[in-house]
Structures are given as C-alpha cells and as structure tokens.
C-alpha positions, 0 to 999 in steps of 0.5 A: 407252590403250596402244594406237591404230591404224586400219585402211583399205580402200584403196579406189579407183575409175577416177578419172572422178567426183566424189570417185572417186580413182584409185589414185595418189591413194588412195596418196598419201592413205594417206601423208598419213594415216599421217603425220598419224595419227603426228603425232596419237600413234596408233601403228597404221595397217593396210591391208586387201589384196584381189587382184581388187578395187580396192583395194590389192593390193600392200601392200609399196610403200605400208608402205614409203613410210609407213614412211619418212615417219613416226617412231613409227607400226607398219603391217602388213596388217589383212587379206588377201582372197584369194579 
C-alpha cells in the first residue's frame, strides 16, 4: 500500500451532554489522533472545514499544531464547505 490517511469531520457540540466535546476537546482529540495515526505509519490525516456549523472552521492552527507534533504525517484540508 503506498498510501494511508483519514479524513475527520471535526465535529463538536456545546460540551453539556454525555460524550458532546466542545471544541477545545475536539481539537485536542484531533492531536491526539494524528499523532497516534503517524506512530501507526499512516501517512494522511485531512480535515474537512465548514464555516456555519460546529466544526472546525479555521483549519491553519490545527494543521499546525499537528504538524509540529508529529514527524511523517502530511495534513491538509478534505474538504471546504462554504456554502
């Protein structure tokens, strides 16, 4: 296999129920991901954006912080929903 990656939807609620992350905790969860996916030998991690919902809407930060904490791991965008 050349080739292995996944792609998240980031989503996240207001943090008040049962298993509902808020978006701090989506984030770090995306780290902790990507980090273990890169020990795993996966070598893509994508981040689908959507601007009016609760989702990532700023994808930058989060590429950045994954890129800093991992070593062979290529991330990027999946898709951006602009509607």
């Amino acid at each position: 296999m050349k080739g292995f990656g996944f792609l998240s939807f980031g989503h996240y609620g207001s943090g008040r129920g049962p298993g509902d992350p808020d978006a701090r905790q989506s984030l770090r969860d995306a780290v902790e991901i990507a980090e273990g996916a890169d020990e795993l030998g996966v070598n893509g991690a994508y981040f689908r954006v959507h601007h009016y919902a609760r989702q990532s809407a700023s994808p930058m930060p989060l590429l950045s912080a994954i890129a800093a904490r991992t070593r062979n791991i290529e991330v990027g965008t999946g898709v951006i929903d602009m509607r």
